[in-house]
N, C-alpha and C positions, 0 to 999 in steps of 0.2 A: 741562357740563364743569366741575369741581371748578378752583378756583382755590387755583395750588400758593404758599403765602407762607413764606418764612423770616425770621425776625427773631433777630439778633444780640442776645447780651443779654435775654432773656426771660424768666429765670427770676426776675425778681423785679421789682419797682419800674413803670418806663411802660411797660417790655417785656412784661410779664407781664399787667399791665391792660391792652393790644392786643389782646393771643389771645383772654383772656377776652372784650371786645365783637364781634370779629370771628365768635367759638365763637357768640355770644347772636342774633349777628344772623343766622347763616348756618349754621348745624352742620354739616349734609349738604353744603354746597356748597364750603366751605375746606378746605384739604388743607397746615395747618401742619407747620413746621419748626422747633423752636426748636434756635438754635445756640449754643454756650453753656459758659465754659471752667471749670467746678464742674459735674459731672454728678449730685454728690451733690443740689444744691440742683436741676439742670433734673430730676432722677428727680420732685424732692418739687413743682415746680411743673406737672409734666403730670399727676401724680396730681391735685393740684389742681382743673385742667380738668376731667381724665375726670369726675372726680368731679360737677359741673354738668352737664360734657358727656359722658354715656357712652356717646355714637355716633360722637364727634368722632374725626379723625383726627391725632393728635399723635404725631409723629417727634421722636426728638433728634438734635444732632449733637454731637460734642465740639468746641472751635476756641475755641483762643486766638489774639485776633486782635494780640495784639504781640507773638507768634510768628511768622516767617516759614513755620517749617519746618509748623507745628501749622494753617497757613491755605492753603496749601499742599496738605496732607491733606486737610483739610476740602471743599475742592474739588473733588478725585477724586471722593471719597465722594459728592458734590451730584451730580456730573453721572452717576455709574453707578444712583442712583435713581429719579432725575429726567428726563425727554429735554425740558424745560422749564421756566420760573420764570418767574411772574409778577409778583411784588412781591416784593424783595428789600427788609427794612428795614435800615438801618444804624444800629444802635443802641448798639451795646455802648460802653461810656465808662469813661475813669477820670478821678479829682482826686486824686492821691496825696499825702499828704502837708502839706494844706493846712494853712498857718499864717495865726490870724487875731488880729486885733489888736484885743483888747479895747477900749480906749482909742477908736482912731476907731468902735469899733463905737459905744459908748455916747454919743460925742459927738453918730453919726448920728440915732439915737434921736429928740434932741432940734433936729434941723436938720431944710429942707428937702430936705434930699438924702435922707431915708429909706426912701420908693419903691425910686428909683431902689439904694439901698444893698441894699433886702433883694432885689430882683428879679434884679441884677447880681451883687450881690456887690464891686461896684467900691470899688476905696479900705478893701475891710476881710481881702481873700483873697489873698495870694501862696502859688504851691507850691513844693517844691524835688521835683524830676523825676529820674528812676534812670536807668538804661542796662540795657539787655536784652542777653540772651547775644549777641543778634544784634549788637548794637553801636548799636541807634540808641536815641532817646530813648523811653524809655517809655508817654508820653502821646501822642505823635508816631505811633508805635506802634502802638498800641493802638485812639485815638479817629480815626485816617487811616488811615497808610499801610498797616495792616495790609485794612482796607475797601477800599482804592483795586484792592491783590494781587485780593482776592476778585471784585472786580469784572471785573478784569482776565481772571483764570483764567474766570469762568461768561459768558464772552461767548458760547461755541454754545450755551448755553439760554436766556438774557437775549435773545438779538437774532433774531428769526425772522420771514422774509416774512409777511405779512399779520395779523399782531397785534401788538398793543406790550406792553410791557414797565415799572414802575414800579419805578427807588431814590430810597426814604425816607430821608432822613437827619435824624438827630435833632438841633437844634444847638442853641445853648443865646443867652438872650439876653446873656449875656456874651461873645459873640464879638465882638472889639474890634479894627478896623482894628488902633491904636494898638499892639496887641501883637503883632502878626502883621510879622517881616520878611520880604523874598523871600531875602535873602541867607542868612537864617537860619531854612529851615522848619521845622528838626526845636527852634527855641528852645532852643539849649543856652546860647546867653551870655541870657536872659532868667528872668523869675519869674514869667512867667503861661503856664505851657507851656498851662493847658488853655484860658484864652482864645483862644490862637494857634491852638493846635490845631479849636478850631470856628469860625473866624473861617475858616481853610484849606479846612474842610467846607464853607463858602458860596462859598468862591471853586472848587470843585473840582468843586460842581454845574454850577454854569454851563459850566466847560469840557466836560464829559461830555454835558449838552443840547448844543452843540455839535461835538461829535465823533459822536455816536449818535444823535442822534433821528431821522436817515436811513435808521436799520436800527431804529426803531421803540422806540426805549431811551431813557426819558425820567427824570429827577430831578428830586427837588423837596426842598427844604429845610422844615423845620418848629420851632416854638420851644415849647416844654411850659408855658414859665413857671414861678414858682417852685412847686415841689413838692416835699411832703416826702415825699424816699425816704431808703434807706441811705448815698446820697450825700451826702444834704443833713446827714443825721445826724452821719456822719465828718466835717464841718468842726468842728464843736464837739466834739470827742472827750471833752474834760475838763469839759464843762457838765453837771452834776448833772442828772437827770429830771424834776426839780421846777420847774429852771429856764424846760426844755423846755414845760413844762404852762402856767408863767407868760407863755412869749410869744406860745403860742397864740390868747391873744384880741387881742393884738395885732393877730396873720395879719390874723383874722378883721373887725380893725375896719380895717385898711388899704383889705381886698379893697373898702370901699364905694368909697374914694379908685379905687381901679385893679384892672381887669379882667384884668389880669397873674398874681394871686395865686390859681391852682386848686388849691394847696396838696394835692391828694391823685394819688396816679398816675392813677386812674379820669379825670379831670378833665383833667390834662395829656395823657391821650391821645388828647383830642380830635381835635385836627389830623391826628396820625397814621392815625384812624383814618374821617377826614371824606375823606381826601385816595384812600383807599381806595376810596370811593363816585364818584369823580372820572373823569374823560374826559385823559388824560395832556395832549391837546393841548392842550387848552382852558387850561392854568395856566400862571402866568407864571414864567420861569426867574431872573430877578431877583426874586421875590417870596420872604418868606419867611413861611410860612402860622403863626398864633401860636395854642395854645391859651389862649381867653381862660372865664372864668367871672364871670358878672356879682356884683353883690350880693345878687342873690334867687336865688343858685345855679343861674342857665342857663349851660350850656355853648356857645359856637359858636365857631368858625375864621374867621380875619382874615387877608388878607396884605399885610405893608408892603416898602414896598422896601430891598433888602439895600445895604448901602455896600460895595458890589463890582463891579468894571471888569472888561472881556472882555482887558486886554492883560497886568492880572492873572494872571488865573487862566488864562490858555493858559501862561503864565511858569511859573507852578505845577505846570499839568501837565507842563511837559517836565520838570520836575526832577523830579517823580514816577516820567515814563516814564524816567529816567536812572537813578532809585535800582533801580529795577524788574528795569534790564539789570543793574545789579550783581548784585544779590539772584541773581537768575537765573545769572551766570557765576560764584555762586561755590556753587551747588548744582553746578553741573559742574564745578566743579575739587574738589567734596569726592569726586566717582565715580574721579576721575582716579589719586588715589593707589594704592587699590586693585587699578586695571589695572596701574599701574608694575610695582607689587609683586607681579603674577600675572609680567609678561615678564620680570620682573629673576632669577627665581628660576627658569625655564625658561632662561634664554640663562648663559651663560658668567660667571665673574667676571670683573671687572674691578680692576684696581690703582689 
């Protein structure tokens, strides 16, 4: 039986290196989805596939996930396909906007902290964050709550007596207690929305193992490590190419120091796609699985423990399941006008 996978975010970067090893390892036997809110770029990254893979089975779907309305659709669309899912990844991400600080950059350079600087990002990365039509925070948005919705919506094919079920989530090692409030999930008085925001993804697995794993619906968290995609490119917008070329052997003489540094998507989606080969029970729901690559370029998956509490993240989830009933009563109050205006125009006027 074809194992049915959707993954968020696909069309380029660790999303894109998944399908591909998933396609190498298994052709005949995966039954991909990539979900993905530029259809021009997911058209050019299933060519891609076919093109390796030309037996494989590659679906698109459109879904912007810091859209309400757009994740929402998307859902319909999953479950009139599909009468099932088996590994849902959750991958799609933003960093908008990131402003970085020359100055401590180059101090780190030359300090012990530089590991930790290039891996993190910490002490050299603030964003400033937008507001979507819907009203909430964009990276909030986008890298959560719009996942949490999807989640929510594909629970009758996610959850089914006698087989389980696997969400991926992709989170980054800059998910930092420190930046994460409960009072303030969506981080609007803060400057690390996306640290917050993946910090929230490690606290929102745990509650989800706990809510679902009785109906066979398991989550697991996973860390890429630093890798250069179109993500990591946007933080330096304004660094010349050359620059770019000159830090690279840096990467490269770091990665002896530390096995954090897989620097290419192929590399970082190790875990993703080790966790795949995995027995859902058997992994730990505080763990968070790390793509690592040695110095002599081997790849393998680690899991350390997350700096995250169970009284947390159930805290977390009711605010989600709050935001969730809004979202939802105000889809129904936008039907509601339209009725008015159907009775108002059939009954009488009024003064």
């Amino acid at each position: 039986m074809n194992k049915v996978v959707l993954v968020t975010g696909a069309n380029s970067g660790i999303g894109l290196a998944l399908c591909e090893r998933l396609l190498t390892q298994d052709t005949e036997g995966v039954q991909l989805c990539l979900a993905c809110r530029n259809m021009q770029r997911a058209q050019a990254a299933r060519s891609a596939l076919l093109a390796s893979h030309p037996t494989a089975q590659v679906a698109l779907l459109q879904m912007d996930t810091s859209s309400i309305t757009s994740v929402f659709k998307a859902a319909q669309e999953i479950k009139l396909r599909y009468n099932r899912l088996d590994y849902l990844y959750l991958n799609a991400g933003i960093m908008p906007n990131p402003q970085f600080d020359v100055t401590a950059f180059f101090k780190g350079l030359f300090s012990r902290k530089i590991i930790t600087m290039f891996a993190t990002g910490e002490g050299i990365l603030t964003q400033t964050d937008r507001i979507t039509p819907d009203g909430r925070q964009e990276v909030f948005a986008t890298n959560l709550f719009g996942h949490f919705l999807l989640i929510r919506e594909l629970e009758p094919i996610l959850c089914h007596a006698g087989r389980t079920s696997q969400l991926i989530w992709t989170s980054s090692s800059n998910a930092h207690r420190s930046a994460f409030n409960l009072e303030d999930i969506q981080h609007q008085k803060g400057t690390q929305p996306y640290s917050s925001s993946k910090y929230a993804s490690d606290l929102l697995s745990l509650a989800l193992n706990t809510h679902y794993n009785k109906q066979g619906l398991y989550s697991s968290v996973i860390c890429p490590g630093f890798v250069m995609t179109n993500l990591t490119y946007r933080i330096l917008p304004s660094f010349p190419a050359f620059l770019w070329t000159l830090l690279m052997p840096i990467f490269w003489l770091i990665r002896v120091f530390t096995n954090m540094f897989t620097l290419t998507p192929y590399n970082g989606a190790e875990a993703l796609f080790w966790l795949f080969q995995q027995k859902p029970e058997s992994l730990d729901p505080y763990a968070k699985y790390h793509s690592l690559t040695s110095a002599l370029s081997n790849n393998y998956t680690q899991p350390q423990k997350m700096d995250i509490d169970l009284e947390t993240s159930e805290a977390l989830y009711e605010k989600l399941l709050q935001l969730e009933s809004e979202e939802r009563r105000k889809v129904k109050e936008k039907q509601k006008p339209s009725q008015h205006f159907h009775s108002n125009r059939a009954g009488p006027l009024s003064s």
